[in-house]
C-alpha positions in Angstrom: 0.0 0.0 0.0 1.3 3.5 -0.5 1.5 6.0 2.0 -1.1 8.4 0.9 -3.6 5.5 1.0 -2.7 4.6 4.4 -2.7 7.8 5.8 -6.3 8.4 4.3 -7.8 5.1 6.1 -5.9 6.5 9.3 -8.0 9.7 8.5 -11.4 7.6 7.9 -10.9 5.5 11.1 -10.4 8.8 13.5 -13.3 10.4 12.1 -15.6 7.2 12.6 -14.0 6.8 16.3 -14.5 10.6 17.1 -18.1 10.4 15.5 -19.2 7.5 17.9 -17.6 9.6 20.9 -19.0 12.9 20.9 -21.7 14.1 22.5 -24.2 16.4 20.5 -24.1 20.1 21.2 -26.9 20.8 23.7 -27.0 16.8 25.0 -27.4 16.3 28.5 -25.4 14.3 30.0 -26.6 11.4 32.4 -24.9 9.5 35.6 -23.7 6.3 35.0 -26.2 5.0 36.1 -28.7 6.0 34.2 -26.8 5.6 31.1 -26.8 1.7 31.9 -30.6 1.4 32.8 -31.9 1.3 29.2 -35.1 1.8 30.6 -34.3 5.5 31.6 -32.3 5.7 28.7 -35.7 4.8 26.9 -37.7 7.3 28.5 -35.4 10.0 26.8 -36.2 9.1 23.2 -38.4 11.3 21.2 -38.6 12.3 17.8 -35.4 14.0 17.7 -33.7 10.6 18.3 -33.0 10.0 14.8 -30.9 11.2 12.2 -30.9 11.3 8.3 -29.1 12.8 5.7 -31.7 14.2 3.9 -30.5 12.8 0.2 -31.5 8.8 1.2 -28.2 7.4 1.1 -27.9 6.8 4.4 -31.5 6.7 5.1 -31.8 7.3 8.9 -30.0 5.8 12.0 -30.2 6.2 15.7 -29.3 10.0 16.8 -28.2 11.6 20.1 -26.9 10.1 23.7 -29.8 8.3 24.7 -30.7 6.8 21.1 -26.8 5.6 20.5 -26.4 3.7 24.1 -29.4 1.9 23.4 -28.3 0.7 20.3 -24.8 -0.2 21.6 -26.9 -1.8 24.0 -27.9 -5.0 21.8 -30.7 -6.7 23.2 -30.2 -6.0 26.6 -32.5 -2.7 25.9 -35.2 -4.8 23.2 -37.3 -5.1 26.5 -37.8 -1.8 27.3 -38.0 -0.5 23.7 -40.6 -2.5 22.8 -42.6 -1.0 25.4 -42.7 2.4 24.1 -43.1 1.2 20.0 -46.9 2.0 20.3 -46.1 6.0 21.6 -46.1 8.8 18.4 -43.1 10.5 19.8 -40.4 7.4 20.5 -42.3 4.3 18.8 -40.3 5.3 14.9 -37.4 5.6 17.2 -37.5 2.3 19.0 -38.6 0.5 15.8 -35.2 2.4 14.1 -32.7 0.9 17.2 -34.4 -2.0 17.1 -33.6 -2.7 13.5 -30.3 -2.1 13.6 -29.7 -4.7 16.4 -31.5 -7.3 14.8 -31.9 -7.1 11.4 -28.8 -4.8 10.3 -29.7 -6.3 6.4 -33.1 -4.6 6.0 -31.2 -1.3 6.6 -31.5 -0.1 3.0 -32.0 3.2 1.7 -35.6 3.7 0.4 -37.2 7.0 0.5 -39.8 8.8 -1.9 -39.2 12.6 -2.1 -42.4 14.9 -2.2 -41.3 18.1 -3.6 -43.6 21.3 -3.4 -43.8 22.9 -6.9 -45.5 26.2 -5.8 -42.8 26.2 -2.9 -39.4 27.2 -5.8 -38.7 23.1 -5.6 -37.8 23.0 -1.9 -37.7 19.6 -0.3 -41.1 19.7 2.2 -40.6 15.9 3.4 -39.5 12.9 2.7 -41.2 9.5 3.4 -39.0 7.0 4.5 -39.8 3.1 4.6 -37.3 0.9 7.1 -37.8 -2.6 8.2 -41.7 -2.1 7.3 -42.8 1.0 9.1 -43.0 3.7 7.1 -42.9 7.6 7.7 -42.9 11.2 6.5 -39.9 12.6 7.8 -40.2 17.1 7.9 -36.7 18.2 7.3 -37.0 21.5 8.3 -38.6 20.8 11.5 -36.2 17.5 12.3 -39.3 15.4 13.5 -41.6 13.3 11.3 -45.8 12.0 11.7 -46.8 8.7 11.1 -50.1 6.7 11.6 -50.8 5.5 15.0 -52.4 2.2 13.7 -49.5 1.3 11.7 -47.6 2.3 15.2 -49.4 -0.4 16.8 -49.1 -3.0 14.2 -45.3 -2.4 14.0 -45.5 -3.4 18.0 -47.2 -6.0 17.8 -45.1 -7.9 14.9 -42.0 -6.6 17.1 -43.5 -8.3 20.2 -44.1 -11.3 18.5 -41.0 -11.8 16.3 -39.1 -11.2 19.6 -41.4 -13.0 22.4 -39.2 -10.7 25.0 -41.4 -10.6 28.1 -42.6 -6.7 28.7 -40.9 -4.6 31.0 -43.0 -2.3 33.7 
């Protein structure tokens, strides 16, 4: 290998490391114990827990403190996030962890772009399919709306594919 290469994969592999290790700017930050309860770490979801990129590459992936411990998690947090799959503000978020603990090959980038003509072409939101839930995701507001019913579907094929006894 030549040096240039190898000094650009020494590049690529800081920036992943230093990407996994930072906190986001405005992130609280939570005791150690509460960062290893994953049922408190639950609790802090909401509709800001997930990233995207905007252009579908990427698609979207598990965003901020609370939303990135869970998933490093595994399935030691699948208990508590499947309680919460049913609520509008954290169920696209737990369905979004969940998938990329357990099925990290249905992670593929699908979304359908609905652009507003009388709005000068600007992207207004994108609907995003992942695993089998889909949602319109509002980029300008970071937050996206989605059916309750197909909330509570999504939960209860969760529940059943992984017949994890709830968590109070």
């Amino acid at each position: 290998m030549n040096s240039t290469l190898i000094r650009m994969i020494a590049c690529m592999l800081f920036l992943a490391a230093s990407a996994c290790t930072t906190t986001p700017v405005g992130s609280d930050r939570t005791s150690l114990q509460e960062s290893s309860d994953p049922c408190a770490l639950v609790r802090r979801l909401s509709r800001q827990s997930l990233g995207t990129d905007y252009l579908g590459y990427r698609l979207t992936w598990p965003e901020g403190e609370a939303a990135k411990e869970l998933w490093a998690m595994g399935n030691k947090a699948a208990p508590c996030l499947l309680t919460v799959l049913d609520d509008p503000d954290r169920g696209v978020a737990a369905h979004v962890i969940l998938t990329n603990i357990y099925h990290r090959d249905r992670i593929v980038p699908r979304a359908r772009w609905v652009m507003a003509k009388h709005n000068k072409n600007k992207l207004v939101s994108v609907y995003q399919t992942l695993n089998g839930l889909t949602w319109r995701f509002d980029p300008p507001n970071r937050s996206y709306v989605i059916e309750e019913e197909q909330l509570h579907r999504n939960a209860i094929h969760w529940r059943e594919e992984l017949q994890i006894g709830s968590v109070q």
